[in-house]
C-alpha positions as MATLAB code, in Angstrom:
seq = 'XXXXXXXXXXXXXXXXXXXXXXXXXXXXXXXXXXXXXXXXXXXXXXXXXXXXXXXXXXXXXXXXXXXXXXXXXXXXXXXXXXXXXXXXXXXXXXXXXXXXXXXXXXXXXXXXXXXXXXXXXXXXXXXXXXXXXXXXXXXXXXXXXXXXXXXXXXXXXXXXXXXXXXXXXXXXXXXXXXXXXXXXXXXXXXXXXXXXXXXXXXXXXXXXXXXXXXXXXXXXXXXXXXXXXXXXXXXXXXXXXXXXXXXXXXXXXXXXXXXXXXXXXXXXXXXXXXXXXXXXXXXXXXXXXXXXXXXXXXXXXXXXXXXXXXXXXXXXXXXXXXXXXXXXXXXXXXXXXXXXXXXXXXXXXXXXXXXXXXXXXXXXXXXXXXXXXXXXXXXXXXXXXXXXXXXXXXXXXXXXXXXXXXXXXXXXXXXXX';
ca = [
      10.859  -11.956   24.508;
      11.972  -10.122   21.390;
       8.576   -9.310   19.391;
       9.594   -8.467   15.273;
       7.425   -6.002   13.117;
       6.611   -7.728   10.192;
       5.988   -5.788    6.673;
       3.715   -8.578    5.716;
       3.885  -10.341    2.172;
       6.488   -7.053    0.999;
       8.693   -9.817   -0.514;
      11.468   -7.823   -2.411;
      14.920   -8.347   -1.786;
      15.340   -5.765    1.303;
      12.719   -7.572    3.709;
      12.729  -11.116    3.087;
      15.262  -13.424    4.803;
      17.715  -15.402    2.831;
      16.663  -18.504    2.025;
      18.617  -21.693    3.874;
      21.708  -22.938    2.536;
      21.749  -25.284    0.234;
      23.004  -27.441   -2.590;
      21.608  -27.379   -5.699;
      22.071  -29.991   -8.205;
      23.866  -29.291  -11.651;
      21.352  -28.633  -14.423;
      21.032  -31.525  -16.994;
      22.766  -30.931  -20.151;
      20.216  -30.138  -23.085;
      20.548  -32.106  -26.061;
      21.618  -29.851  -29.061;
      19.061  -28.145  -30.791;
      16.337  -28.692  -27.999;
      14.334  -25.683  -27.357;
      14.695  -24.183  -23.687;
      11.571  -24.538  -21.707;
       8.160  -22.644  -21.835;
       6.853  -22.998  -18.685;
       6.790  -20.938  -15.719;
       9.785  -23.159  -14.223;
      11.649  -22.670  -17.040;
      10.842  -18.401  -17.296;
      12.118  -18.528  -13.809;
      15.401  -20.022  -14.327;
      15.753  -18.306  -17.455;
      15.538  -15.047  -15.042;
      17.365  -16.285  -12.092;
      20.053  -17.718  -13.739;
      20.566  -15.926  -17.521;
      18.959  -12.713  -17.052;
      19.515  -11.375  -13.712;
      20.307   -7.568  -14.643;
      18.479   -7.188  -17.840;
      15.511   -8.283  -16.574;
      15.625   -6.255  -13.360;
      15.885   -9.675  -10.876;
      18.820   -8.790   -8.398;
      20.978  -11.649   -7.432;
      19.555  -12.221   -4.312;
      16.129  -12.640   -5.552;
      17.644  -15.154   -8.248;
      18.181  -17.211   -5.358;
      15.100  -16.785   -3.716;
      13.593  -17.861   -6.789;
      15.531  -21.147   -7.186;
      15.281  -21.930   -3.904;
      11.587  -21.794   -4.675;
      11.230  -23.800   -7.602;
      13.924  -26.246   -5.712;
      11.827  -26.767   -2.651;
       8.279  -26.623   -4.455;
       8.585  -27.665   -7.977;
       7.649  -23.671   -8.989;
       8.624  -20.554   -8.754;
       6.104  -18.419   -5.702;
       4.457  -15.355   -8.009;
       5.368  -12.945   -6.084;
       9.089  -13.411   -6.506;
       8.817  -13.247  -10.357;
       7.924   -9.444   -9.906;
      11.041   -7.440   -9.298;
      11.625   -5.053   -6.904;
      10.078   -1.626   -8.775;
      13.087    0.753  -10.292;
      11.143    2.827  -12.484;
      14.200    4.781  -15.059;
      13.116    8.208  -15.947;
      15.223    9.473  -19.250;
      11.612   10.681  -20.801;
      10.904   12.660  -18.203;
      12.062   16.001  -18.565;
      14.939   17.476  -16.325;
      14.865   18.622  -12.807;
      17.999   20.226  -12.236;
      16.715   21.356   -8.730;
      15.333   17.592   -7.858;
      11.477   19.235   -7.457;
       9.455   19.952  -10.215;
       6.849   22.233   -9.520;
       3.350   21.795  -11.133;
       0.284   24.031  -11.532;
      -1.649   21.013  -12.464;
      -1.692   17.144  -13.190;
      -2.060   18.117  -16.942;
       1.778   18.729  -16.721;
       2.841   15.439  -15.802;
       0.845   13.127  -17.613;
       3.365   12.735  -20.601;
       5.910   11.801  -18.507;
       4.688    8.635  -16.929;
       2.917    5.594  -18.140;
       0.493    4.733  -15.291;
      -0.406    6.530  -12.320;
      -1.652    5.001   -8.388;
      -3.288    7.809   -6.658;
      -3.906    8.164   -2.941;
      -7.591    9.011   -2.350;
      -8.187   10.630    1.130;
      -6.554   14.170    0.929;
      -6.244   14.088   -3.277;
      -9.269   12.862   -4.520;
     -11.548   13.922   -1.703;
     -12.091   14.811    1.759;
     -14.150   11.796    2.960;
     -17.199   13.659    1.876;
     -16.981   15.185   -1.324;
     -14.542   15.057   -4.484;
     -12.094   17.949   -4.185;
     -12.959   20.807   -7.134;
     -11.712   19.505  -10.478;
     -10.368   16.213   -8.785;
     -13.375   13.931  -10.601;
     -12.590   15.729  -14.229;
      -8.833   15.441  -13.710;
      -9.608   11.361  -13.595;
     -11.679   11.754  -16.506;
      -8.965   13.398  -18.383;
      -6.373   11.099  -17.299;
      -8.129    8.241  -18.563;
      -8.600   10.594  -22.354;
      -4.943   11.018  -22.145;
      -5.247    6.794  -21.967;
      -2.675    7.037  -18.394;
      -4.344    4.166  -16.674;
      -5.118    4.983  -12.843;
      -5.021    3.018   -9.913;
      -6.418    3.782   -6.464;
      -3.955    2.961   -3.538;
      -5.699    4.012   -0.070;
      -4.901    2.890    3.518;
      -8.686    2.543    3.806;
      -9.556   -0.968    6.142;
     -12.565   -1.757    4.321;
     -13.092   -3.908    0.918;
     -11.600   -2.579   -2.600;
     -15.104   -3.172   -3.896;
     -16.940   -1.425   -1.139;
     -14.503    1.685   -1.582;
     -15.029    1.068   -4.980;
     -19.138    0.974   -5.111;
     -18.648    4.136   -2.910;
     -16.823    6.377   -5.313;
     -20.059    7.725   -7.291;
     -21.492    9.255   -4.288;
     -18.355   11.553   -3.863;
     -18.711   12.230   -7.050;
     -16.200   10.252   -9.735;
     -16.677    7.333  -12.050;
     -15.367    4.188  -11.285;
     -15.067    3.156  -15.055;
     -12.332    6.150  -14.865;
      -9.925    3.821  -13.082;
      -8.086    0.678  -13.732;
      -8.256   -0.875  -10.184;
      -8.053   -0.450   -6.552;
      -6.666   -1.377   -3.802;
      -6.781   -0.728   -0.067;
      -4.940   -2.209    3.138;
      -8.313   -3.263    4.291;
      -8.727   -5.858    0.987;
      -4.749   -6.907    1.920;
      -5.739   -7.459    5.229;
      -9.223   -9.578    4.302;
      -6.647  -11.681    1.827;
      -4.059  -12.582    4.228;
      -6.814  -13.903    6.857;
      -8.442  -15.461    4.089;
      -5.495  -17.407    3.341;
      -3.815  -17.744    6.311;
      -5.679  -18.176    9.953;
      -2.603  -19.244   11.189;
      -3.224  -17.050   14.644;
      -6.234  -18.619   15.381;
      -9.904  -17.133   14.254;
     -11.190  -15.398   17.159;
     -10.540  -11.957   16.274;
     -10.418   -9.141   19.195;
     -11.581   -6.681   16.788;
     -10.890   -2.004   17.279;
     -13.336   -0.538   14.691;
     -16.147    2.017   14.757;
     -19.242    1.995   16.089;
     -21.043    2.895   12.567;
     -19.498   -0.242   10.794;
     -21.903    0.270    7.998;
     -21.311    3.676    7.229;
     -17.743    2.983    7.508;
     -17.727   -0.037    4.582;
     -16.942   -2.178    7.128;
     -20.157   -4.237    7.844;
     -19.445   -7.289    5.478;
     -15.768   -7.400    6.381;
     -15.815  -11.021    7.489;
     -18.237  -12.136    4.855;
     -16.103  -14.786    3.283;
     -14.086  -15.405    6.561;
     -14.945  -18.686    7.085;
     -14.894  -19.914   10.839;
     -13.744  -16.219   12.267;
     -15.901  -15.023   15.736;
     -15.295  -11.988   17.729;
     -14.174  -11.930   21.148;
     -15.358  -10.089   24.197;
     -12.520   -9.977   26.144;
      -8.899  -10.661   25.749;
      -8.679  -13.871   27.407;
     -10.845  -15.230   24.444;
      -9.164  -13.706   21.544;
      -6.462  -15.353   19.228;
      -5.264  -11.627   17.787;
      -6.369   -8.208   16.938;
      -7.466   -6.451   14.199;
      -7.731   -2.653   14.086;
      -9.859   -1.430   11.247;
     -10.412    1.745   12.967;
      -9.836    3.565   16.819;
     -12.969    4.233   17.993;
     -14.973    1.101   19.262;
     -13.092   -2.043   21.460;
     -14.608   -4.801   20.678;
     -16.462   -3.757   17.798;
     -19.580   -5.769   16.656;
     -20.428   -7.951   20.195;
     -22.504   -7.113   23.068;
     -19.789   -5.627   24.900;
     -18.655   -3.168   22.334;
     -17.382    0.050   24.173;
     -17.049    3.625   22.433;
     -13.935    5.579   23.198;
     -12.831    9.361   21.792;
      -9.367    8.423   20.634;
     -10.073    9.163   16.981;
      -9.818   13.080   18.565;
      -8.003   12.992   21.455;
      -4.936   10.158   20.833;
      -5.536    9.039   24.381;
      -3.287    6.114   24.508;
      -4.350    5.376   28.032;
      -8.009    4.589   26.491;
      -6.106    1.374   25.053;
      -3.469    0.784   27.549;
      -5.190   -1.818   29.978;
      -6.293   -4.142   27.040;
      -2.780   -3.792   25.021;
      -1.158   -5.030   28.055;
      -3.330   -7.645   28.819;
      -3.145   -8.193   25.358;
       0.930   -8.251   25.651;
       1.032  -10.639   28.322;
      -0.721  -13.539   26.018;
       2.098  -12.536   23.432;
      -1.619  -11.418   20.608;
      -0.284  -10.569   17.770;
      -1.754   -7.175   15.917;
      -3.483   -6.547   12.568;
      -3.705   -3.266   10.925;
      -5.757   -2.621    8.454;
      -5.126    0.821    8.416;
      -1.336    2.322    9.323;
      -2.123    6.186    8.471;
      -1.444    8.086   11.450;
      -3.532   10.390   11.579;
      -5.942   11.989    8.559;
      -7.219   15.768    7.967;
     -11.307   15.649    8.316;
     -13.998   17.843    6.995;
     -13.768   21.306    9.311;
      -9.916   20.909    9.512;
      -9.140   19.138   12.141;
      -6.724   15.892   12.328;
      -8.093   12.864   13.198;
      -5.900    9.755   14.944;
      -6.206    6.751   13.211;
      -4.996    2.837   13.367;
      -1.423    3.527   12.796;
      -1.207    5.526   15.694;
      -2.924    3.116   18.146;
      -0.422    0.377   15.919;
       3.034    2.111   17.178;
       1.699    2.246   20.430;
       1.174   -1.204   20.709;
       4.268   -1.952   18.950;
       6.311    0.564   21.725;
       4.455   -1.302   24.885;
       6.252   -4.686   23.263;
       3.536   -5.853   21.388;
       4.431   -7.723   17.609;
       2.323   -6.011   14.592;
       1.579   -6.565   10.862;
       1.037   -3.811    8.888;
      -1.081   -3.845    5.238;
      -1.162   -0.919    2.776;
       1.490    2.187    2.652;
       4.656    3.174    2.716;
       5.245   -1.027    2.502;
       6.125   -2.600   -0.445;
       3.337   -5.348   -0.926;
       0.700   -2.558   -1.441;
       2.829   -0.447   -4.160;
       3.989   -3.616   -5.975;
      -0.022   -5.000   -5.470;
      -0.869   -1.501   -7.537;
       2.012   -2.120  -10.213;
       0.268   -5.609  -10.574;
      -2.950   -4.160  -11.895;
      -1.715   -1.505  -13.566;
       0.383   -3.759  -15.606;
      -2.289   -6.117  -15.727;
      -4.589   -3.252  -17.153;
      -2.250   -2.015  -19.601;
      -1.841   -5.765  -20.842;
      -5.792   -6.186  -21.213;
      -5.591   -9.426  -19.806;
      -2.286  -10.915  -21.354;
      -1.032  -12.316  -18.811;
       2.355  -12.587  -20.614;
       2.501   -9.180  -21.402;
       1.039   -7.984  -17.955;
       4.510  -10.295  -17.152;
       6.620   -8.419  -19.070;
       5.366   -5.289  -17.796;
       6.104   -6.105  -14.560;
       9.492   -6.848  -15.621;
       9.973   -3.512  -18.003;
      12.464   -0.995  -15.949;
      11.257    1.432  -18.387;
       7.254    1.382  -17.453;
       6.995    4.688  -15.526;
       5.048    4.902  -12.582;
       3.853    7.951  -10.786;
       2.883    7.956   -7.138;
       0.265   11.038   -6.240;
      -0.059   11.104   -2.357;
      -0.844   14.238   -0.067;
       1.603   12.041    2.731;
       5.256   12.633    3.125;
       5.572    9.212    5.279;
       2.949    6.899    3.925;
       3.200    8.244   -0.046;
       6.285   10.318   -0.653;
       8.671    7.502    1.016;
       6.665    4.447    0.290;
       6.711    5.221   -3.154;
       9.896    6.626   -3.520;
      11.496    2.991   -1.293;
       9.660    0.604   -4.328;
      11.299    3.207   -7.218;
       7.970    4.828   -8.003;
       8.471    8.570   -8.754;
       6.438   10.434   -6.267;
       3.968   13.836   -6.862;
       3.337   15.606   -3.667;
      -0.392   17.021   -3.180;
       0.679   19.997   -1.093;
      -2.796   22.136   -0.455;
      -5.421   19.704    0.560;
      -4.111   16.879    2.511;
      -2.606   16.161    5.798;
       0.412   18.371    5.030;
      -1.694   21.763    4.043;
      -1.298   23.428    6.790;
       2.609   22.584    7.102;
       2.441   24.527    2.989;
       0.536   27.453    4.570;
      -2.826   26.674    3.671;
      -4.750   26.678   -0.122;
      -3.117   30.635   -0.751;
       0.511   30.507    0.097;
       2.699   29.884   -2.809;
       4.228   26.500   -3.569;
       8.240   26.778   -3.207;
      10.634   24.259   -3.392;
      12.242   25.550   -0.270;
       9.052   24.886    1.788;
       8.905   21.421    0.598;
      12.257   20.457    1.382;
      12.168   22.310    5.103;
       9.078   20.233    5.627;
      10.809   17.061    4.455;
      14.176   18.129    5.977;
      11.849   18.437    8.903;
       9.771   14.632    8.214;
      13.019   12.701    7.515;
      11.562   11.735    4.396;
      13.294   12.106    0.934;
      11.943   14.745   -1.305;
       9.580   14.176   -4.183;
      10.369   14.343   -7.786;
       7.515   17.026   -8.117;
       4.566   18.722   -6.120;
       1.195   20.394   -7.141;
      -1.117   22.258   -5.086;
      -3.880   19.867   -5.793;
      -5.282   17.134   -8.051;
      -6.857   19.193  -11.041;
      -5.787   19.056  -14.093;
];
């Protein structure tokens, strides 16, 4: 049986299916004079059908939309936001495609909004990088709203409530949002796997934000074995069968032992479970300098045994376009019509800063977000050289060259400003 990777909710014109064929019925003629229609029905049409350019709606997504408002009576939300292209006449010319930056202080005037990665450019899971918490502060004085975008399984509030003991203000950012909150929606809405949940975490789920995760989950249980569970969820790589009596420890998170997870992913694989992850990084630089594997990894793994996986938070769309949402939202101060507009505006400049080539550089870059690359303290430092080499545009595009990933419209050594 053929098992497909799903990019879950990324609904832009590249990963959702064409509708099904069919015939719509001719529009009835207005009477002269009458004024088009207000609602949300009629904004949709008005896209789909007058303004499919202009208003950044491709043609295929024009159809997506009527199909939508022809097989529900309204248009779903999430088509109404276009796929991201972000045009960049402000920003000033790179006539060798990388701009090099001593600091964030240098890009600010050049974009509208920011989403920033946290783990590897804000801090190292311990403590805020030096200058990172006053570089927020100042981005905020230069009124460039912020948004965190992290691959972090837990809550968006729980990361959030966490930020002042690494040291930055929360009130210095505009929203946040993790794969972990995607995840916690989609089960929340959907359930449609069943609700006993075969669940690879850690063993300190509380230090890890992840000991109200299912608060809210109505009806969800863990399972103890794989005969009893409905799908999994990885939140993490250390503990099978996190939370129940028969929760084992494993050393994955430093070794990448695949054999730690075989027997249960082929167990799992012969009842056809589908996989959750919360968290697709691959693997993450910790305190001391050592990588760490993490839920992505154990993810492709599963996926190359045979096994079917959804994935929430970067490089996929539905976590860049969730971050446009509240920046645009922010910006708007709660119109929703302008937040609408906004979302619609090719000209609302978005910058991307990530320490990942795979997960940051290329998700952002795939939605039209312009991408900064945090060279010196993330995943990729030692690939630079470490915090004294010199930043060169030939060393970023070997590495890329080297990644398969395209190359970023510009690259500091760190987040200060």
């Amino acid at each position: 049986m053929s098992l497909q990777v799903v990019n879950c909710m990324a609904l832009t014109p590249s990963s959702v299916a064409a509708a099904p064929a069919r015939s719509l019925p001719a529009p009835a003629a207005r009477p002269s004079g009458a004024k088009a229609p207000a609602s949300a029905v009629g904004l949709a049409v008005a896209l789909a059908l007058r303004l499919p350019h202009a208003a950044g709606t491709s043609r295929r997504r024009s159809r997506l939309i009527l199909n939508s408002i022809w097989s529900t009576g309204k248009p779903r939300r999430e088509l109404l936001r276009p796929e991201t292209r972000i045009a960049h006449a402000k920003a000033p010319a790179r006539a060798d495609g990388i701009r090099l930056c001593s600091g964030i202080s240098e890009l600010v005037e050049s974009y509208d909004a920011f989403t920033l990665d946290q783990y590897g450019v804000l801090h190292d899971g311990r403590q805020a990088y030096p200058g990172a918490s006053e570089c927020l502060a100042k981005m905020k004085e230069a009124g460039k709203p912020c948004v965190i975008l992290s691959n972090y399984a837990g809550r968006a509030e729980r990361q959030k409530a966490r930020l002042p003991d690494i040291g930055f203000n929360p009130d210095d950012l505009a929203g946040v949002v993790t794969s972990g909150e995607m995840a916690f929606r989609y089960l929340a809405k959907q359930g449609k796997f069943g609700k006993r949940v075969l669940w690879i975490a850690w063993t300190e789920l509380e230090a890890r934000g992840l000991g109200d995760f299912f608060e809210g989950l109505e009806g969800y249980t863990l399972a103890e074995s794989v005969g009893e569970a409905d799908f999994i969820l990885v939140s993490g790589v250390q503990s099978r069968f996190a939370g129940t009596a028969v929760e084992d420890a494993c050393d994955y998170e430093e070794t990448g032992n695949h054999r730690l997870y075989r027997p249960i992913f082929r167990a799992a694989i012969q009842r056809q479970l589908p996989m959750i992850c919360a968290n697709p990084d691959l693997r993450v630089m910790r305190p001391g300098g050592w990588k760490a594997y993490l839920g992505g990894s154990l993810a492709a793994y599963y996926e190359r045994l045979g096994g079917q996986v959804i994935y929430f938070g970067k490089p996929y769309t539905s976590a860049f376009e969730e971050a446009r949402h509240q920046l645009c939202h922010a910006v708007a101060g709660g119109d929703a019509d302008r937040a609408l507009e906004l979302e619609l505006d090719e000209d609302f400049r978005i910058c991307h800063i990530g320490d990942s080539l795979h997960h940051d550089v290329k998700g952002a870059i795939s939605v039209g977000f312009d991408a900064a690359f945090v060279a010196k303290t993330g995943i990729h430092a030692e690939d630079m050289g470490g915090q004294d080499s010199e930043l060169t545009q030939v060393g970023i595009r070997d590495l890329c060259e080297e990644e398969e990933v395209p190359l970023p419209q510009s690259a500091v050594p760190c987040f200060a400003w």
